[in-house]
Steps between C-alpha positions, in 0.01 A plus 500: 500500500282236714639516798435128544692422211752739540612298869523182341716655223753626760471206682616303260733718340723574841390179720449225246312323260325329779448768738116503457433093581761555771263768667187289451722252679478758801155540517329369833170626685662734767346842508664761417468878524719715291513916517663717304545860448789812492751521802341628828129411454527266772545168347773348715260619830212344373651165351691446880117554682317300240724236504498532910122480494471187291810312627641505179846578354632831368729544169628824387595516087734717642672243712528383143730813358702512781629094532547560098732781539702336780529216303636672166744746736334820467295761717123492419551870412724367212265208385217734494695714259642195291137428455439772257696345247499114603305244454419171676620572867131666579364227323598238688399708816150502365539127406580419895181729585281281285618180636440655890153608349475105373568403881844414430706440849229641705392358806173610697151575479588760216712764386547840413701650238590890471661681199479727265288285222428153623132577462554467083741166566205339723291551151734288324497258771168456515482438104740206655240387709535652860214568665463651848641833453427850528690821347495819678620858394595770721528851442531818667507848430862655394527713809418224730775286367732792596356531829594137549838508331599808771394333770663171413832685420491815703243417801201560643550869560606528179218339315251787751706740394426441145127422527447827640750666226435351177266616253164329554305347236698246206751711351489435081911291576710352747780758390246840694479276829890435443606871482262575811668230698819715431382790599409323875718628768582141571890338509537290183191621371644506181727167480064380594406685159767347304401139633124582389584583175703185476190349614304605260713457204544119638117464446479663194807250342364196644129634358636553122734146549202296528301705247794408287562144602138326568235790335349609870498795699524393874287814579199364304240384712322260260775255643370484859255406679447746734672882517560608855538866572722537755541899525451624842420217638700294803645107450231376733211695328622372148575170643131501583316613225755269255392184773067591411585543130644198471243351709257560221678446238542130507346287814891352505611807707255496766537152576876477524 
C-alpha cells in the first residue's frame, strides 16, 4: 500500500469526505519539528529543550490519547487495548496530529511535535503543501531503554544497579533483559519487568496497526529526515548534536 494513499483513504473513511481540503485548510508557514520513535528514546526530553531553545511550542500525540480516552470514559490502558480491534478513534488522533503539523492553533516562532509516527504524517502533509519542517527518529539500544525505564520507575540507584548487572552488549529480545531485571535484588523488580513487557508489546501493536491501517512502518527511516542515535548519550549532548544537524540541514534552523 502507498502510504500516501493509504492516509487519505482513512482520512476519509473515519473523518470525512472532506478531511483532506480541510487539512490543506490548516496549512500555514510555521516551522515545525516532529520526532518520533519507541517509548523511552528520549523524545518527550528532547521536544521540551528544542522547543525551549527556539521559543516555540511543544505538542505531545500523546496528549492526544489521553484527552480521547477521558473523553469516551475509559483508562488509556483500556483504549489502547480497544484499539486492536477498533477503528477510527486512532484515526482521528492522527488526523489532530496532522492539523498541529499544518500549524493548526499554534502560536509562536514554531513548534514541536513528539510521538510515536508523526514523522510519516508530516510526509502526507507536506504532499499538502507544508513546508518548513523537519522529521527526526530516535532510537536507542534495547538495554538502554531499560536502563531508563528503571530509573524512571525504580530510581537512580536502581537504574546503577542494573547498568552494572545486566548483560552487556544488545541481547537478541526485550523478553532476556526482562527476565534479568527479575532476577535484580531490587523491590518491585519484577512488577518493572512486567511494565517493560507491556511496553514493548504496546510498540509492537501500534507498529503492526499502522502497517495495517496506512502501509508504513514507523521504524523505517526512509520517512525522516534525520535519525538521531541517542544510546548513551545525555539530553544536553543529544540536544546538541540534534541543534548542528539541523543546522545543516536546512539554513531555516540556524536562523531561527
Amino acid at each position: 500500500m502507498d502510504p500516501l494513499k493509504g492516509i487519505e483513504r482513512a482520512f476519509t473513511t473515519h473523518v470525512g469526505p472532506d478531511a483532506v481540503e480541510r487539512l490543506m485548510a490548516t496549512v500555514t508557514p510555521l516551522p515545525v519539528i516532529l520526532i518520533a520513535g519507541d517509548q523511552l528514546t528520549g523524545k518527550s526530553t528532547q521536544a521540551r529543550m528544542l522547543a525551549g531553545h527556539y521559543s516555540g511550542v511543544c505538542r505531545s500525540v500523546g496528549g492526544l490519547f489521553r484527552e480521547a480516552a477521558a473523553r469516551r470514559g475509559i483508562s488509556v490502558a483500556e483504549q489502547a487495548r480497544r484499539l486492536l480491534t477498533e477503528r477510527g478513534i486512532d484515526v482521528e488522533i492522527d488526523y489532530a496530529t496532522c492539523e498541529w503539523i499544518g500549524g493548526a492553533g499554534l502560536d509562536g516562532s514554531m513548534a514541536v511535535i513528539e510521538g510515536r509516527q508523526p514523522g510519516w504524517l508530516g510526509g502526507f502533509m507536506s504532499s499538502l503543501g507544508k513546508e518548513n519542517m523537519a522529521r527526526l527518529y530516535f532510537h536507542c539500544s534495547r538495554r538502554e531503554q531499560v536502563l531508563r525505564f528503571l530509573k524512571r520507575e525504580l530510581g537512580e540507584d536502581a537504574c546503577r544497579l542494573a547498568r552494572d548487572t545486566l548483560p552487556p552488549g544488545e541481547p537478541e529480545t526485550l523478553e532476556v533483559l526482562c527476565e534479568a531485571v527479575t532476577a535484580l535484588k531490587l523491590e518491585g523488580a519484577a512488577d518493572a519487568a512486567a511494565q517493560l513487557r507491556d511496553n514493548t508489546h504496546r510498540d509492537e501493536d501500534d507498529r503492526q496497526r499502522y502497517l495495517e491501517l496506512y502501509g508504513f512502518d514507523y521504524r523505517d527511516t526512509d520517512g525522516y529526515d534525520l535519525v538521531v542515535d541517542t544510546d548513551g548519550k545525555g539530553p544536553g549532548e543529544v540536544r546538541d548534536e540534534i541543534l548542528q544537524r539541523l543546522a545543516q540541514l536546512a539554513p531555516l534552523w540556524a536562523t531561527l
